[in-house]
C-alpha positions in Angstrom: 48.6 107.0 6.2 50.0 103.4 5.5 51.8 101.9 8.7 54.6 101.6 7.0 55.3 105.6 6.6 53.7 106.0 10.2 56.1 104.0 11.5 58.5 106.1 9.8 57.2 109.1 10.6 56.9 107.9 14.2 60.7 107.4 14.8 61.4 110.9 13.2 59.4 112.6 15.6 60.6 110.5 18.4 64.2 111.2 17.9 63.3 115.0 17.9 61.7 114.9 21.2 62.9 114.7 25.4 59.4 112.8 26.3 56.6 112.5 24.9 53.1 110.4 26.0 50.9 108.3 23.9 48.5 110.8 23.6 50.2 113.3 22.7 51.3 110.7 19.4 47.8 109.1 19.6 46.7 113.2 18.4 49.8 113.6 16.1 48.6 110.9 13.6 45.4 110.4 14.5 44.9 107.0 15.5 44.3 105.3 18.7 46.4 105.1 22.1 46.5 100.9 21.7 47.6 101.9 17.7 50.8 103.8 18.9 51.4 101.7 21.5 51.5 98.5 19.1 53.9 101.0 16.5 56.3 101.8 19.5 56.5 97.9 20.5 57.4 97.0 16.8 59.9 99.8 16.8 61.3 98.4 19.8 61.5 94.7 18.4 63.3 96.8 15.6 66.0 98.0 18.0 65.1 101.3 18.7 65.5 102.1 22.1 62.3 103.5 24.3 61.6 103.0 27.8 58.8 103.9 29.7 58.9 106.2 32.9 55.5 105.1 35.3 53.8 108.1 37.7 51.3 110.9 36.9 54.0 112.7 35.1 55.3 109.8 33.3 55.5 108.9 29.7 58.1 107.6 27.4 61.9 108.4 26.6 64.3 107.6 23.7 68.0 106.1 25.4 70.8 108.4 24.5 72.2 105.8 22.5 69.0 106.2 20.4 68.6 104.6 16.4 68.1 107.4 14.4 66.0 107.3 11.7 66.8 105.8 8.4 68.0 108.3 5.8 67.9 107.7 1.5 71.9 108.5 0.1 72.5 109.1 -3.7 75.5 106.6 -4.5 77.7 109.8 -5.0 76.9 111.2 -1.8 78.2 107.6 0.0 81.3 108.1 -1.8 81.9 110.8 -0.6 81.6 109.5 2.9 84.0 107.3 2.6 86.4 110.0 0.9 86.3 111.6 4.1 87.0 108.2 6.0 90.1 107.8 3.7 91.3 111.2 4.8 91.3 109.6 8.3 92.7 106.4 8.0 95.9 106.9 8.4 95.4 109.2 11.8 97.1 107.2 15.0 94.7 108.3 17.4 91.1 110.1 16.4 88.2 111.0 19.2 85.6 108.5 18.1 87.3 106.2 15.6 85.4 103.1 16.5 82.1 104.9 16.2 82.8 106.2 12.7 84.5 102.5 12.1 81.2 101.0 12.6 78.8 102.9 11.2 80.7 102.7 7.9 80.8 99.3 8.4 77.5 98.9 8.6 76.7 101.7 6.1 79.2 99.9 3.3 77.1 96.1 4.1 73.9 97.5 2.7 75.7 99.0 -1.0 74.7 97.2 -4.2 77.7 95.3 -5.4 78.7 97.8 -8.1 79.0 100.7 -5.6 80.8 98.5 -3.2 83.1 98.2 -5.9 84.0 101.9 -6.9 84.3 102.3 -2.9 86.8 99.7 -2.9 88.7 101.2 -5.8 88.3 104.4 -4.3 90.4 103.0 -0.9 93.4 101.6 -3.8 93.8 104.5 -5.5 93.2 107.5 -3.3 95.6 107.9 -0.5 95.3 110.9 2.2 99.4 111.0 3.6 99.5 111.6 7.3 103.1 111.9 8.9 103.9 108.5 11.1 104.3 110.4 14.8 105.5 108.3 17.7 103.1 109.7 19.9 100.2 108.8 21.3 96.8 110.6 22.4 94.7 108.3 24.8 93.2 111.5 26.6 92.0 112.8 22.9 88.1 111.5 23.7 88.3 112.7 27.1 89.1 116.1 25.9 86.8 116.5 22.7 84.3 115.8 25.5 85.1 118.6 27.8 85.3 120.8 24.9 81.4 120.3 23.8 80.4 120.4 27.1 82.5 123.2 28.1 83.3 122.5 31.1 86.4 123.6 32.9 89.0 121.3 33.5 91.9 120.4 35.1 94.5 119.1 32.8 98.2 117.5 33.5 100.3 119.1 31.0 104.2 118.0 30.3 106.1 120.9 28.2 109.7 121.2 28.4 109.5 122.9 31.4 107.9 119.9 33.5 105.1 118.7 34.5 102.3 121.6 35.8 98.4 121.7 36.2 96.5 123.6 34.8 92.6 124.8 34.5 91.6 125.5 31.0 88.6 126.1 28.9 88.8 123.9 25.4 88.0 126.0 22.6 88.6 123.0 20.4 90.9 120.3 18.8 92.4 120.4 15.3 95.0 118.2 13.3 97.7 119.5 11.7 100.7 117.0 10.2 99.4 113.7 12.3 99.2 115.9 15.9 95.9 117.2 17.8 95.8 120.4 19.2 93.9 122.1 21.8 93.4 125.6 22.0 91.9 127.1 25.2 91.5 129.8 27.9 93.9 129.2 30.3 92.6 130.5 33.9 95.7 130.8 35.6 97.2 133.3 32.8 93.8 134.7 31.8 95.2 134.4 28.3 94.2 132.4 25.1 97.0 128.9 24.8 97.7 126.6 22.6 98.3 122.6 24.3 99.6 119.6 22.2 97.0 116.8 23.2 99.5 114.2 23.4 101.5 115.9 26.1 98.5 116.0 28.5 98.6 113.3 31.0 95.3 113.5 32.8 91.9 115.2 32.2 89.6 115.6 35.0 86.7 118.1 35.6 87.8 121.1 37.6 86.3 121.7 41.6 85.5 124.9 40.5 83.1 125.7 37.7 82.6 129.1 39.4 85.1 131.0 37.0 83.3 129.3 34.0 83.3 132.1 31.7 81.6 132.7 27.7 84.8 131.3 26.0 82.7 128.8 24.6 81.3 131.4 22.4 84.5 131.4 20.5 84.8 128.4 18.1 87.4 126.9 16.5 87.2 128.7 13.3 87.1 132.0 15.6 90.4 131.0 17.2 91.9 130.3 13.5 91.1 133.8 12.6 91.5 135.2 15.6 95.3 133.4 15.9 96.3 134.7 12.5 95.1 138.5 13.1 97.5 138.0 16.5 100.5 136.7 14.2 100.3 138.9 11.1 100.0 142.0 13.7 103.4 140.8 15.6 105.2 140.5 12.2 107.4 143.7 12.9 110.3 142.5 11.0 110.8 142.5 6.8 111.6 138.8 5.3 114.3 139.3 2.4 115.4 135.6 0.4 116.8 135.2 -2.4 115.8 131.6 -3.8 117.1 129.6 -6.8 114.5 127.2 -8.9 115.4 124.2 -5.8 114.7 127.1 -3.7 111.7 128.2 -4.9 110.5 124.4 -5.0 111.0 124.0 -1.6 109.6 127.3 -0.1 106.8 126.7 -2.5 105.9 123.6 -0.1 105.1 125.6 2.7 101.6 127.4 3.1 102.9 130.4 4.9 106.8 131.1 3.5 104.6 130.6 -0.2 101.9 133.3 0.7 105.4 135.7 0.3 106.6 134.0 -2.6 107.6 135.4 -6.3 108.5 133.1 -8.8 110.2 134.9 -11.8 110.5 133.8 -15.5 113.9 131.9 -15.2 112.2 130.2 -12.8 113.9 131.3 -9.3 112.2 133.6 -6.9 112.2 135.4 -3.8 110.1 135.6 -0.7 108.5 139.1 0.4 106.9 139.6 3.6 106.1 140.3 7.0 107.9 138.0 10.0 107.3 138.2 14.1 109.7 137.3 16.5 108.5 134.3 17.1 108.6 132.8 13.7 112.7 133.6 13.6 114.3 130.3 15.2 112.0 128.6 13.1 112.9 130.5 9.8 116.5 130.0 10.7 116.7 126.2 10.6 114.2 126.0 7.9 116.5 128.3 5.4 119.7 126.1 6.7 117.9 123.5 5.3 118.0 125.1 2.0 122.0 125.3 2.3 122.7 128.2 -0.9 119.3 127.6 -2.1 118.0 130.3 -0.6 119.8 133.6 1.0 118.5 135.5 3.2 118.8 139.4 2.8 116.7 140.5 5.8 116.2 140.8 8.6 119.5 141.1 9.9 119.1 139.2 13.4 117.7 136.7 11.3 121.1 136.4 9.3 123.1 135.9 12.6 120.9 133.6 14.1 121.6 131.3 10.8 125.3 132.4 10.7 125.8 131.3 14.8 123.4 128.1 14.4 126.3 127.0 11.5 129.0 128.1 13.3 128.0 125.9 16.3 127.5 123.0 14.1 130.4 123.7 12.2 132.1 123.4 15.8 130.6 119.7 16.9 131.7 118.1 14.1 135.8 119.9 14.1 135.5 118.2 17.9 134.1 114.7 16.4 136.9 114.4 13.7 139.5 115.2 16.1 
């Protein structure tokens, strides 16, 4: 074997191990102790990071901020890369944005000019729209950190309610419309919550891991699924709107008021399916958004919770043009 593909060969099997001792590479590739010794020192003027532990039991460690090996990409596949770093850009807060930062930075320094070209077009013409929130997330590393490690914590959360701690379980975090998200086990209620990250204030590890339970074993795709079983199952009430073409347009926007929606061949529509209890305030200033646009038929304590919301507006503004 040529040095050159030792060596390479040598930091792949490095990176996949705790420890490991010069013999035990000296018998891998078949060469001498003082030969894989010389390899490791040249890897080490190269940056990679080993150290040596001394004592019978000794031997030698990778740092956890290891090199990893270097990999071959297809000029395609490092467009897509950066396709998914556009999707990103425009995020206020992300978990591990300077990490990603830098190693595209680094990553977009070695392209041949032509390639660095199409990425650059790609970043003028491609745009990923993220809603500009006011908020921010410091905690958000702190928590995607407690979520792979699984640890319980205890977590400082401000609702509308007021400031409470809690201990929880992070199942994950998600984006949805420029927020993060934490679902998690909730110890205190024994029950399944969803947090906004930006509302928690402090993130520390709970005192007591004792009540540490499998809730890890539930990932975030799990919790998607398991979420939207738990909704369509509470949707005990029959959604009735009559839309007009605007209507349609606009209900069409939506992912789940368009999974009920007809469109007919004049071009209006109307909306057929299930809706819980909990989706009704929302549905109720969504379709007084849609002024005539859209009528709703059922259900009727739907109706009168749009009927009293434009009643009571209907009341401010008689007061402000008094």
């Amino acid at each position: 074997m040529k040095k050159t593909e030792r060596l390479v060969e040598l930091l792949l099997t490095i990176n996949t191990r705790q420890k490991f001792t010069l013999k035990e590479l000296a018998d891998r590739f078949d060469v001498s102790k003082r030969t894989v010794l010389r390899d490791m020192n040249e890897l080490s003027a190269m940056g990679v990071p080993i150290y040596a532990e001394l004592g019978v039991h000794g031997g030698y460690r990778i740092l956890k901020e290891r090199s990893l090996p270097p990999i071959t990409f297809a000029e395609q596949e490092a467009e897509g890369l950066f396709l998914v770093a556009q999707s990103l850009t425009h995020y206020r807060d992300l978990p591990l944005e300077s990490n990603w930062r830098s190693a595209l930075a680094k990553f977009y320094r070695i392209l041949p000019e032509d390639a660095k070209s199409r990425i650059d077009a790609l970043r003028r013409r491609l745009l990923f729209g993220v809603p500009d929130r006011p908020v921010e997330t410091p905690l958000l590393p702190a928590l995607l950190e407690g979520a792979l490690e699984q640890k319980r914590l205890r977590i400082s959360y401000a609702s509308e309610h007021g400031e409470t701690e809690i201990d929880v379980q992070l199942v994950g975090l998600y984006a949805m419309n420029g927020l993060w998200y934490c679902p998690a086990y909730d110890g205190r209620s024994g029950e399944y919550r969803l947090f906004r990250a930006d509302r928690v204030r402090r993130v520390a590890q709970s005192e007591d891991q004792s009540a540490l339970r499998d809730h890890g074993a539930l990932d975030i795709a799990d919790w998607f699924r398991a979420e939207r079983d738990r909704t369509e199952s509470r949707e005990t009430h029959r959604l009735c709107v009559r839309l007009t073409k605007r209507g349609v347009t606009r209900c069409r926007g939506d992912a789940w008021l368009g999974s009920g929606l007809t469109m007919l061949e004049d071009g209006t529509g109307y909306i057929r399916r299930g809706i819980s209890p909990d989706y009704m305030a929302w549905a109720a200033s969504f379709f007084i958004g849609c002024g005539a646009d859209a009528v709703v038929e059922e259900p009727s304590e739907l109706r009168r919770m749009i009927v009293k919301q434009l009643r009571e507006t209907m009341s401010v503004y008689e007061e402000v043009g008094k």
